[in-house]
C-alpha positions in Angstrom: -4.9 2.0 5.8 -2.5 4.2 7.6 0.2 4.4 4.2 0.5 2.8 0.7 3.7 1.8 1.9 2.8 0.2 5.1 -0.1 -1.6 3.1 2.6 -3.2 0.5 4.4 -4.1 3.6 1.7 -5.6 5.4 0.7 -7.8 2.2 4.0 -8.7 1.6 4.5 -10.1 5.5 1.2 -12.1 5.3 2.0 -13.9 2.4 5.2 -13.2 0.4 4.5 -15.5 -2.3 0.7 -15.0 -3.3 0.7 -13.2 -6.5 0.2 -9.4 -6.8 0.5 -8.4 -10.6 0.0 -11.0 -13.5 1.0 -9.8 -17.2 -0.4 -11.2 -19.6 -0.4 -11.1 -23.5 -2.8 -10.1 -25.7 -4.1 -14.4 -25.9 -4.0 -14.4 -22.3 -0.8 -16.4 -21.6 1.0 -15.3 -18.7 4.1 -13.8 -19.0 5.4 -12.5 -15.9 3.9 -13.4 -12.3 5.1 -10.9 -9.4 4.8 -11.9 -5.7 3.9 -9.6 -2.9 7.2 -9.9 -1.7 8.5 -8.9 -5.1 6.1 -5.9 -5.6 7.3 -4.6 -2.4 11.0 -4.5 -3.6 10.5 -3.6 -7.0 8.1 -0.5 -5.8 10.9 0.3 -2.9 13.4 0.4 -6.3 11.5 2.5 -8.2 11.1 5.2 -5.8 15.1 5.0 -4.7 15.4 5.6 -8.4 13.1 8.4 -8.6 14.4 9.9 -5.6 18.3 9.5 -7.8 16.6 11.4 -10.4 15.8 14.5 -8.0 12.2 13.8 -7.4 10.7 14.5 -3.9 7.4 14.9 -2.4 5.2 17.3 -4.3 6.8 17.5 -7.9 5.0 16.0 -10.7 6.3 13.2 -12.8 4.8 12.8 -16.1 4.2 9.2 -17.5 4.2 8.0 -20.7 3.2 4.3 -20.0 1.2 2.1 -22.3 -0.9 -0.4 -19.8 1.8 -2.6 -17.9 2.9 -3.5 -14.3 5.6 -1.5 -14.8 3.2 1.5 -15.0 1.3 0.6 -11.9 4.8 -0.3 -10.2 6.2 3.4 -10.8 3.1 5.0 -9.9 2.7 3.3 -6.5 6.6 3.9 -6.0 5.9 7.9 -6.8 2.9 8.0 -4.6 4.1 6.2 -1.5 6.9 8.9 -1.7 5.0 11.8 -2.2 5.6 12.6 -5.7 2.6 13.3 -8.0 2.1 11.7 -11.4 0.6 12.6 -14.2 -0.4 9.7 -16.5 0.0 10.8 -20.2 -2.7 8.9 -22.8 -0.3 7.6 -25.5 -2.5 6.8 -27.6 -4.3 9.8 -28.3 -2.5 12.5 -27.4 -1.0 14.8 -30.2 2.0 16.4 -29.6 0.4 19.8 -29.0 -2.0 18.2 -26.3 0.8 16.3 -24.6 2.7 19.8 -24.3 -0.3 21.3 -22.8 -0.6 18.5 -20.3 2.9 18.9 -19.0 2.4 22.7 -19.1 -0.7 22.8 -16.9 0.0 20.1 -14.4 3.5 21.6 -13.8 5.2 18.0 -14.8 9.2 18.5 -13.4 10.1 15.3 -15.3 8.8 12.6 -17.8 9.6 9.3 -17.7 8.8 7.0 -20.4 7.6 3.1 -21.3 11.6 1.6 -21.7 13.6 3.1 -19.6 15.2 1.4 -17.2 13.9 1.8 -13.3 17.1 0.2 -11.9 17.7 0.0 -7.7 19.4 2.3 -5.8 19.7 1.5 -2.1 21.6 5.0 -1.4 19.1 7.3 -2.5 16.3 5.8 -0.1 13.2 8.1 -0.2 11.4 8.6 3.5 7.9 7.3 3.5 5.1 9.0 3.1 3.3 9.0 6.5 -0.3 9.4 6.0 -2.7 9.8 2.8 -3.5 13.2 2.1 -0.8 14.5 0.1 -2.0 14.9 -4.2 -1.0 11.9 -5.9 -2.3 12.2 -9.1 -3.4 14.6 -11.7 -6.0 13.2 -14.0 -6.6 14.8 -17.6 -10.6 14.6 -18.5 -11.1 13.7 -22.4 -11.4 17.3 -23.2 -14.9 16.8 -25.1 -16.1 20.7 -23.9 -12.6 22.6 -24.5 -9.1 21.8 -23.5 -8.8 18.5 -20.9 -9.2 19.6 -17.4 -6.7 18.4 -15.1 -7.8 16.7 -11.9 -6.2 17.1 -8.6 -6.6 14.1 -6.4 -5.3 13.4 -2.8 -4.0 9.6 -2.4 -7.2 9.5 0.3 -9.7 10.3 -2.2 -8.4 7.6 -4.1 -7.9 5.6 -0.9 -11.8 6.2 0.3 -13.0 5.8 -3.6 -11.4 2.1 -3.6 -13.0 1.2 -0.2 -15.9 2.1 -1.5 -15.5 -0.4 -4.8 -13.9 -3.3 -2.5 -17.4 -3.0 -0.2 -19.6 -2.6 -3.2 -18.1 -5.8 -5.3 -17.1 -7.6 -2.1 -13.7 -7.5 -3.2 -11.3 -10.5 -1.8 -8.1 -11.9 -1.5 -9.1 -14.4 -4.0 -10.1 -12.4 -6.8 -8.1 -11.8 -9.7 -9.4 -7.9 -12.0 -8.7 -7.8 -15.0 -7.3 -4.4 -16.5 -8.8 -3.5 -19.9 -9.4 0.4 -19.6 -6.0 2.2 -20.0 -4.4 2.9 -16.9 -4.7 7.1 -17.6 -8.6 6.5 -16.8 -9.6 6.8 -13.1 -11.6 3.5 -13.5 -8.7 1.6 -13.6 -6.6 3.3 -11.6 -8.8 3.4 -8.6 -9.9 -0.8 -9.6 -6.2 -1.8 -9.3 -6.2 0.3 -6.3 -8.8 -1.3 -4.8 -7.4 -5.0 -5.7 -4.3 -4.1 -3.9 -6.6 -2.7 -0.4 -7.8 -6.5 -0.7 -4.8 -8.1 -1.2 -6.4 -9.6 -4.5 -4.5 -10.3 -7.7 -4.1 -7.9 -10.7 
């Protein structure tokens, strides 16, 4: 994979209809079904939209996300930008902790499950060209002391996914299933993976 936005590109021109994310309730009726084509545009809006709000490559964006698509969407749109996020367990997290997460990770902005990730076509970001820029800095539980926060390069996440889609023989066909919440590094590098196959989350 030369980018993450090449890849979304590249999916999207093979088959612009074939279903990337699937939401589902909590009884398993679908409520949403995106397209390739659609994730592509609605990725390409969110990072315009970051861009609006400042952002470029290297800060950090906090985000306070319970699971959805709209969480994967804005972290693909930060990452094929540049920008690194830092995915905030809300759930868990007291408000002391979630102070000391933004503290250490350096976290320019937050942005938070509701608010509204709307287009804008002027504020165009430039692609990230390759994958070794930090994309993501993961909190550990903090079971030893305070939760350590792990830096991670979009190409180990990249070369961790390969490694899942080879292992499970991941294909186009397949459909995963997202139980863990989406601040663990299981499911973030599973629906990575999915996407490298072109399969459907």
């Amino acid at each position: 994979m030369k980018n993450l936005h090449t890849h979304l590109q590249e999916l999207a021109h093979a088959d612009h209809a074939r279903p990337a994310l699937l939401v589902c309730d909590s009884a398993g009726n679908r409520e949403e079904e995106i397209s390739r084509a659609a994730l592509l545009a609605k990725v390409e809006d969110a990072a315009a939209y970051l861009h609006s709000k400042g952002l470029r490559a290297g800060d950090k964006i906090a985000l306070e996300y319970a699971n959805s698509a709209e969480l994967l969407i804005v972290s693909w749109a930060a990452w094929v930008s540049g920008i690194v996020t830092v995915p905030l367990d809300t759930k868990r997290d007291t408000a002391e902790l979630r102070e000391y997460k933004l503290r250490v990770s350096g976290a320019v902005q937050t942005l938070a499950e509701g608010a509204v990730v709307a287009p804008h076509s002027k504020n165009t970001p430039a692609w990230m060209p390759g994958l070794s820029h930090e994309a993501l800095i993961l909190f550990t539980s903090g079971t030893t002391a305070h939760p350590k926060g792990a830096r991670l390069a979009l190409q180990n996440l990249v070369v961790n996914a390969e490694g899942i889609c080879a292992w499970l023989n991941i294909v186009v066909n397949d459909r995963f299933l997202v139980e863990l919440p989406l601040h663990h590094i299981n499911s973030t590098v599973f629906c990575l993976a999915s996407l490298l196959a072109g399969a459907s989350i």
